[in-house]
C-alpha positions in Angstrom: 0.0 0.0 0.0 2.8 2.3 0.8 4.5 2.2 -2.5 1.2 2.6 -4.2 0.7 6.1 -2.3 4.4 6.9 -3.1 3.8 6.6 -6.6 0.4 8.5 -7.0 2.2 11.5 -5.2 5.1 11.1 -7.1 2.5 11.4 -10.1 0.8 14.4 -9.5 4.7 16.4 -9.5 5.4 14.6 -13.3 1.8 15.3 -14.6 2.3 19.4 -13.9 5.1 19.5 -16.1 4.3 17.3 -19.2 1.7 19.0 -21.8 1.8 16.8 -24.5 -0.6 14.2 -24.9 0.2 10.4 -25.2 -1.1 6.9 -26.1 0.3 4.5 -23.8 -0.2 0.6 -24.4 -0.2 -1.8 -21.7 0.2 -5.2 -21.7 -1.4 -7.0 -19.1 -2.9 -10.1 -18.5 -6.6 -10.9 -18.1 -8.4 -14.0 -16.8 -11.8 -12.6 -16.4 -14.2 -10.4 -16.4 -13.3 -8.8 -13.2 -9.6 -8.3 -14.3 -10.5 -6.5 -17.1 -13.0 -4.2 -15.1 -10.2 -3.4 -12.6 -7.8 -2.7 -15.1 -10.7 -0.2 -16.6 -11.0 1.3 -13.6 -7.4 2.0 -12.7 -6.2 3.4 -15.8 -9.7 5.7 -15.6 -8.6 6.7 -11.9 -5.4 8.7 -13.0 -4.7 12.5 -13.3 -4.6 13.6 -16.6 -6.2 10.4 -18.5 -9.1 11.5 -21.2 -9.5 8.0 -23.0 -9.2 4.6 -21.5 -10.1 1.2 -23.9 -9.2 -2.3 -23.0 -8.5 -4.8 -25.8 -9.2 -8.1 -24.3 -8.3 -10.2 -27.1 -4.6 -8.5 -27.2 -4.6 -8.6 -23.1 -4.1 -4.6 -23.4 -5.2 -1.5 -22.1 -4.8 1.2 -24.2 -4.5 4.7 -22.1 -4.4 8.9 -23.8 -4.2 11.5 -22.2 -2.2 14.5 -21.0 1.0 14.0 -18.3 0.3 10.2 -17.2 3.5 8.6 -15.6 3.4 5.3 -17.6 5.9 4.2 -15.0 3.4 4.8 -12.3 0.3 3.2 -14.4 2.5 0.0 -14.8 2.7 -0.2 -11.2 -0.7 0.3 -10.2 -1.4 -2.4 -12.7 1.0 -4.6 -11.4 0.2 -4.0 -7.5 -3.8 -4.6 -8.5 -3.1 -7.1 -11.2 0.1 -9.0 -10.5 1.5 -8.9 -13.9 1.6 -5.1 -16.1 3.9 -4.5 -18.9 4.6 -1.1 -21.2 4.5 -1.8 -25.0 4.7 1.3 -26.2 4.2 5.1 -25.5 4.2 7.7 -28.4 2.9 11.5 -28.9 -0.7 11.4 -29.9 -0.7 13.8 -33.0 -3.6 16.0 -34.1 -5.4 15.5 -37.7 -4.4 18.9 -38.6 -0.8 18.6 -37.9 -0.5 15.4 -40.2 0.7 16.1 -43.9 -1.6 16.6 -46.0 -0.6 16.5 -49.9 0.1 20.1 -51.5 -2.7 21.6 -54.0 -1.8 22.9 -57.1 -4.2 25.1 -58.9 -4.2 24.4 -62.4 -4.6 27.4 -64.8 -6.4 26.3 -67.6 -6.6 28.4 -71.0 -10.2 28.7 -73.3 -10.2 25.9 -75.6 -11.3 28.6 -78.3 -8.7 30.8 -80.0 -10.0 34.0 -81.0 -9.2 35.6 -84.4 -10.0 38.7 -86.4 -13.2 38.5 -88.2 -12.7 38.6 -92.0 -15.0 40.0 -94.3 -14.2 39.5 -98.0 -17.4 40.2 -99.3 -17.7 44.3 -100.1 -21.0 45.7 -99.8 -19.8 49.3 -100.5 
């Protein structure tokens, strides 16, 4: 119990500082139901978290969210669950900041050509 309170304080003074938001993936294994509701419930529980979503044919729990110690989050898991793993954590990028291809306008010119109008017949 001790070194869960340790690491929940020791969350709250690495959340302040981080601002960018992440996707962290958890590997973690579930036997039921229960497991799997726990694991929910944990990952929901900490500072910072906006989307939690448990994959239970992967045994994974996918957290995003702004300033989560993944280090702590593991070891909540592991106290609660007995067995927690990191797989990955990356910067969760916004649609707008993805590349999007370059548009060219294309100038297009009549398909007509026009030309001075020739009369040859005199009507003088």
């Amino acid at each position: 119990m001790w070194n869960l309170f340790c690491c929940l304080s020791d969350c709250s003074v690495h959340c302040s500082a981080s601002t960018v938001k992440q996707k962290i993936v958890m590997k973690v294994q579930f036997s039921s139901e229960k497991r799997r509701t726990e694991a929910f419930k944990i990952a929901a529980g900490f500072k910072g978290v906006s989307d939690v979503s448990v994959d239970a044919d992967k045994d994974q729990v996918i957290v995003i969210g702004v300033g989560i110690d993944s280090v702590c989050l593991a070891n909540s898991l592991r106290n609660k669950l007995g067995y927690a793993q990191i797989s990955s954590v990356e910067e969760v990028k916004k649609k707008d900041e993805e590349k999007k291809p370059e548009v060219i306008p294309i100038q297009w010119t009549p398909s007509y050509i026009q030309y001075p109008v020739h009369c040859d017949v005199g009507y003088w």
